[in-house]
VEXKOL-173499 format. One record per residue (C-alpha): x, y, z negated; residue in three letters. Coordinates in pm, whole numbers, plus 50000, padded with zeros to 5 digits. Each point is the difference from the previous one (the first is absolute). Layout:
N
XYZALA;...
% end
This chain:
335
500005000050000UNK;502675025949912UNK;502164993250342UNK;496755005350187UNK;499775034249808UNK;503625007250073UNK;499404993250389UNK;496935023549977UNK;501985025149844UNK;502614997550315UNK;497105003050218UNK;499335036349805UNK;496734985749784UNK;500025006349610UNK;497804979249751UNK;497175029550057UNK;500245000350374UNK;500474966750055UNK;496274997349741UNK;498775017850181UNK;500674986650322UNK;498484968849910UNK;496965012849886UNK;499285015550353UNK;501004963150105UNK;497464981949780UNK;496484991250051UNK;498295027249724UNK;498655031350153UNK;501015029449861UNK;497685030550155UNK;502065032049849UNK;503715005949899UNK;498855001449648UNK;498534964650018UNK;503084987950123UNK;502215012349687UNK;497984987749776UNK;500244966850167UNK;503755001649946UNK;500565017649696UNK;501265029550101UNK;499005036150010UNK;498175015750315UNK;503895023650029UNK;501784964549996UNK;498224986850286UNK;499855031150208UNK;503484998449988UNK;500284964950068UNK;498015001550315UNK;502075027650119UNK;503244976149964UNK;498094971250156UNK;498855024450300UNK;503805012350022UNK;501584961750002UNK;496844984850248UNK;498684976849756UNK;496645019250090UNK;497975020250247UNK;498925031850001UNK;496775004749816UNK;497165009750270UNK;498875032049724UNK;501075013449725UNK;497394985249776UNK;500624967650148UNK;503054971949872UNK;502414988350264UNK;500214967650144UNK;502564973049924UNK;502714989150258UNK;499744964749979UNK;503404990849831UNK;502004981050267UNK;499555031250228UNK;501015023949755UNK;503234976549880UNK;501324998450385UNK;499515035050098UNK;501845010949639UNK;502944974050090UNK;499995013250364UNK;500545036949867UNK;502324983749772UNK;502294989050229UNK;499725025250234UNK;501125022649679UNK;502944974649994UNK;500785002250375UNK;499815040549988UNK;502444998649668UNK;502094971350183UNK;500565027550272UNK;500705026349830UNK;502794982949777UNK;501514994850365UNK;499785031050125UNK;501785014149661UNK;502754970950006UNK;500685010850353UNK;500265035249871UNK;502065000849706UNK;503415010050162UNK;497925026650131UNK;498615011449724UNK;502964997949761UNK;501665019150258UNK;497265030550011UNK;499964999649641UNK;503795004549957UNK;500155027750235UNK;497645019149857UNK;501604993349630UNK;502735007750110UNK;501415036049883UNK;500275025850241UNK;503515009650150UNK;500555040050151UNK;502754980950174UNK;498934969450116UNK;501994981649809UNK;499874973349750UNK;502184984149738UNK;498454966749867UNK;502314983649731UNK;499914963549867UNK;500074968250191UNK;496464990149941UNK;498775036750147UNK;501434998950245UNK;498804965550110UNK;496855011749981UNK;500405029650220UNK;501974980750218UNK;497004974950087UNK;496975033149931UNK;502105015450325UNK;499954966350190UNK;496614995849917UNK;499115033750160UNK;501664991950306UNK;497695009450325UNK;502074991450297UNK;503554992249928UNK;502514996549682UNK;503955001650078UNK;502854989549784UNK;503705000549953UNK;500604973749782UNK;503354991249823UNK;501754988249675UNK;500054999449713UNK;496534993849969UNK;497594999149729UNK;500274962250002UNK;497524969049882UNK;502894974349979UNK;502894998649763UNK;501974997850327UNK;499255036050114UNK;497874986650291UNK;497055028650053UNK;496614994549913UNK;497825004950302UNK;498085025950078UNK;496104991550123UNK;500235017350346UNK;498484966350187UNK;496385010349914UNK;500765031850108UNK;500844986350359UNK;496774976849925UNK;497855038050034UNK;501485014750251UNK;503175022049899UNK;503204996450141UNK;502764991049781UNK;503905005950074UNK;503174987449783UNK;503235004450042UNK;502154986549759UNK;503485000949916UNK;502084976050159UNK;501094994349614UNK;496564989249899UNK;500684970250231UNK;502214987849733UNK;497464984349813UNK;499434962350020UNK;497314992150246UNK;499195038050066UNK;500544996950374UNK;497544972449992UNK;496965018849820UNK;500625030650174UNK;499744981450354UNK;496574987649839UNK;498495032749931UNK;500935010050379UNK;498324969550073UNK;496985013149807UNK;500305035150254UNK;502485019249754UNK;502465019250231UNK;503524995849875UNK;503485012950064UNK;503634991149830UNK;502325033949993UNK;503275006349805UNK;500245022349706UNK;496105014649956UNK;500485032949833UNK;496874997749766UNK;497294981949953UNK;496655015150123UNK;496834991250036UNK;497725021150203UNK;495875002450066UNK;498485015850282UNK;502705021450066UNK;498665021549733UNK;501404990649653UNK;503644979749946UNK;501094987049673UNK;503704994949933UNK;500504970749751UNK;502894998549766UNK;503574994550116UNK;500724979549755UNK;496714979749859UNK;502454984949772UNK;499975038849795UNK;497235003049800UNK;500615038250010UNK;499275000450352UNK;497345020150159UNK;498274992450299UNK;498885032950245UNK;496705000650174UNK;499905027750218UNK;497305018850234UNK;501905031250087UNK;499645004550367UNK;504155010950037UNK;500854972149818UNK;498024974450175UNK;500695013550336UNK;503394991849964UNK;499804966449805UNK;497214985050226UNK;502215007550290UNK;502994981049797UNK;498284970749990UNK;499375003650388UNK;503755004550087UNK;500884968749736UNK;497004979950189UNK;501475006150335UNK;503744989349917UNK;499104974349798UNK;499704961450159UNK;496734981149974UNK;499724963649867UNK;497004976050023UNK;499054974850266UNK;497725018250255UNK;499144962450117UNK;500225003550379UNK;502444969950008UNK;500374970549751UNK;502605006749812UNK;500384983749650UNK;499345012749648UNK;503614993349903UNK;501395015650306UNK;497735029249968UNK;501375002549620UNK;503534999050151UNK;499405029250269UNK;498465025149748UNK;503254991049788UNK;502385005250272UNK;497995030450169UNK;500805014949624UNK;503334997849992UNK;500394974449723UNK;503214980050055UNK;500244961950059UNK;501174991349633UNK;496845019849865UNK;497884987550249UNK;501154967349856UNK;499025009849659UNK;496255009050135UNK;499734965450147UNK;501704982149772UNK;501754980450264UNK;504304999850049UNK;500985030250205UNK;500964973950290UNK;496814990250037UNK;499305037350023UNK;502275005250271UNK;498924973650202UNK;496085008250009UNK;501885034950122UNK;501724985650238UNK;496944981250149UNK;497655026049973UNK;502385026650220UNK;500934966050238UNK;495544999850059UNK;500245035849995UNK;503255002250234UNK;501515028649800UNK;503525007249943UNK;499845018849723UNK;497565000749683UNK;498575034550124UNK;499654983250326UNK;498004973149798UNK;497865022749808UNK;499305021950326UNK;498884967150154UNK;498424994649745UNK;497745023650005UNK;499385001750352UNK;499194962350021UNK;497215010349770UNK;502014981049693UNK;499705031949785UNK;497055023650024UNK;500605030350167UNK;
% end
């Protein structure tokens, strides 16, 4: 009896509602409102109100006058249609959750932009590591139509090793905005680097290898550039977001110049070529030499040498530039 009350109660019907509900079900007649509450026990306010809730959740119809009761629904009708409206409630919330999951970068990002104080200069110090994390992804977040980086050691680093802890730029390509990289040919150095920067190209990441970056950078839109930490190591480091239109037309067009000197890696797929070879070209288009090449691969450096020598034999190159220019042109490395 009391979990049949409790699954009333879910369907919106209290002890007097639900009374009175079933008196309008039974056989007795009951010719005025005041009849009907003192059938039930209750006073001629209480069921009033009652057969305004019972109106309100369908469990009856409208009455036909005001002097007149309303009828009952019968109760299987009135049970479906409140689980129908149920579940469409559930649907409609279901939705909604989705639409705000798929906003929340968005949203964090509007929200930290307009905390954020404002600067006569345009420019902004944020201090400590975890701040500047978070205005590090609020920027990428905001990202419209295209985020570039120059990306080099030492990093602000997950592993014990040093190796850096990847930024999420992937869903970023996922929504449309372009995303460029270059990183330092140093940040190659990192055990299995090469490999999971090939991946994200794979993924539609654009990325370039170039000796000695002068900064970091990231920049959004063209319109705002933060400059992390040189050192992420320093914990009295400051990172330097800046709008000011002199400064950013002369850092955006940095990153241009670096893009343009810089070599790409990543297999643009237009001949089968293999993931270990591919690994092997972004290391040599880099620079790396064959005994740290080695180290990447964890293979002897004679094996190293000899994959070289094979791969500018199928390339017919004389030289490694000659192998990385054929490279390229053989569609081995994306453009």
């Amino acid at each position: 009896m009391e979990q049949a009350r409790a699954q009333w109660r879910s369907l919106g019907l209290g002890d007097g509602e639900l009374a009175v509900y079933e008196a309008l079900l039974g056989p007795a007649q009951h010719d005025s409102r005041a009849a009907l509450a003192r059938s039930v026990g209750m006073t001629a306010h209480q069921v009033a109100a009652a057969l305004a809730h019972l109106l309100e959740r369908g469990f009856v119809h409208p009455a036909p006058a005001e002097a007149r009761l309303p009828t009952a629904v019968s109760p299987a009708t009135a049970i479906r249609n409140q689980i129908h409206l149920r579940r469409a409630q559930l649907l409609g919330a279901s939705s909604d959750l989705e639409t705000l999951t798929a906003s929340v970068d968005r949203l964090a990002a509007e929200v930290l932009g307009r905390a954020a104080p404002p600067q006569r200069t345009g420019i902004e110090t944020v201090s400590d590591g975890r701040a500047i994390a978070d205005r590090v992804a609020a920027l990428l977040a905001s990202a419209q139509s295209e985020v570039n980086l120059l990306d080099r050691p030492p990093y602000a680093a997950s592993a014990s090793d040093g190796m850096p802890a990847p930024l999420a730029v992937t869903d970023l390509v996922e929504r449309g905005v372009r995303v460029r990289v270059v990183v330092d040919r140093a940040g190659l150095e990192f055990p299995g680097r090469a490999r999971g920067l090939g991946e994200l190209a794979e993924q539609g990441v654009e990325i370039r290898v170039a000796p000695d970056l002068p900064t970091k950078l990231i920049t959004v839109d063209r319109q705002v550039t933060l400059l992390p930490p040189t050192d992420a190591a320093d914990p009295t480091q400051a990172a330097l977001v800046v709008n000011d239109a002199l400064l950013g037309n002369a850092l955006v067009p940095l990153f241009e110049e670096i893009w343009q000197r810089a070599l790409p890696i990543g297999l643009s797929g237009t001949e089968t070529v293999t993931d270990g070879d591919g690994e092997l070209l972004t290391m040599l288009a880099s620079g790396l030499k064959d005994e740290a090449i080695a180290r990447r691969l964890d293979v002897h450096v004679h094996t190293v040498r000899r994959r070289i020598s094979r791969l500018m034999s199928d390339l017919s190159a004389e030289t490694r530039f000659q192998a990385g220019i054929q490279a390229m042109r053989r569609g081995w490395l994306a453009p």
